[in-house]
C-alpha positions as a printed Julia matrix, in Angstrom:
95×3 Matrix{Float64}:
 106.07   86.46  127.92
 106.5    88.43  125.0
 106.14   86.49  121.03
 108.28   86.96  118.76
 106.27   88.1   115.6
 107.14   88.9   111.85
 104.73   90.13  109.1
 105.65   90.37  105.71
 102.84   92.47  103.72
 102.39   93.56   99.74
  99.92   94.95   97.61
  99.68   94.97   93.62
  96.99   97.39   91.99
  96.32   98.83   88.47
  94.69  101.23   86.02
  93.42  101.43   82.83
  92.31  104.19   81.27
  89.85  104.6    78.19
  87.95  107.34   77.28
  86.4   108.88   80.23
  86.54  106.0    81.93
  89.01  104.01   84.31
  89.22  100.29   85.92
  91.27   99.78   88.98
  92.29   96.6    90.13
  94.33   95.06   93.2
  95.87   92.57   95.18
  96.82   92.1    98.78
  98.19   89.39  100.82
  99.62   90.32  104.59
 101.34   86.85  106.75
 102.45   87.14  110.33
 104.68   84.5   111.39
 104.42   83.78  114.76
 103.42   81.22  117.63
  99.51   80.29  118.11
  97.05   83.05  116.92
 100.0    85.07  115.6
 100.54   82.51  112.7
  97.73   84.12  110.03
  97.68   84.87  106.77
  94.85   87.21  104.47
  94.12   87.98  100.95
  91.95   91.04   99.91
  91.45   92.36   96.2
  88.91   94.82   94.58
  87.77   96.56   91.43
  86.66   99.67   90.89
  84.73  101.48   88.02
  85.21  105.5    87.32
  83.53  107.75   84.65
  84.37  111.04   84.21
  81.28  113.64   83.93
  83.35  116.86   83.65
  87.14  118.15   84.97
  85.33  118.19   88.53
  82.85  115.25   88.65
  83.19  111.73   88.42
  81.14  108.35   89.37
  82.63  105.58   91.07
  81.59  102.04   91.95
  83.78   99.92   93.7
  83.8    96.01   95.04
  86.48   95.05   97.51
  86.64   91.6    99.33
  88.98   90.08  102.01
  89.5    86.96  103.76
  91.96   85.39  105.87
  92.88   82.0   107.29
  92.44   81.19  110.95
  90.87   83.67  113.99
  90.47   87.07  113.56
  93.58   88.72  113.79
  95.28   92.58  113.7
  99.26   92.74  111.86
 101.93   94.54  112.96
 101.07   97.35  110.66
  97.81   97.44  112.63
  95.58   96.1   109.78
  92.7    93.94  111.1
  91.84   91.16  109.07
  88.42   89.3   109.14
  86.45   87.72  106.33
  83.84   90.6   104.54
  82.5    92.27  101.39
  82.1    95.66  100.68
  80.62   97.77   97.76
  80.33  101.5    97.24
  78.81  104.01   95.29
  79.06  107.62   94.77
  80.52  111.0    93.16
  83.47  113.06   93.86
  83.3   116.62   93.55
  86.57  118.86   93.36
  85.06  122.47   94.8
């Protein structure tokens, strides 16, 4: 038997610059509307930190979290949602 299924999806984000430095910020919220499992809705957001060494080189750290409500479940977009944390380090390099 095949379910009918809708998911609605957006995502808000933002920079700032100053200096040689950036903040980046966003939002996310994905809902499926559906019978049983299909019915779930998840948030995710993070922040992130840049600074500049040079034209070529910058640092980053970044923090992103998401959560949802109900079972683990995967959109029609193919996103999987399940609760978690993440941070990161590191440099980007432009050769």
């Amino acid at each position: 038997a095949a379910t009918d299924l809708e998911s609605e999806m957006y995502a808000l984000t933002g920079k700032y610059k100053f200096g040689n430095n950036e903040v980046v910020a966003s939002y996310g919220n994905s809902e499926n509307d559906g019978t049983g499992v299909a019915n779930q809705s998840g948030d995710s957001y993070g922040i992130g930190f840049n600074h500049k060494l040079s034209k070529r080189t910058k640092l980053y750290a970044a923090y992103a979290s998401k959560s949802h409500d109900g079972a683990d479940f995967t959109s029609v977009a193919g996103d999987t949602f399940n609760d978690g944390d993440e941070f990161s380090i590191g440099m980007f390099h432009k050769f």
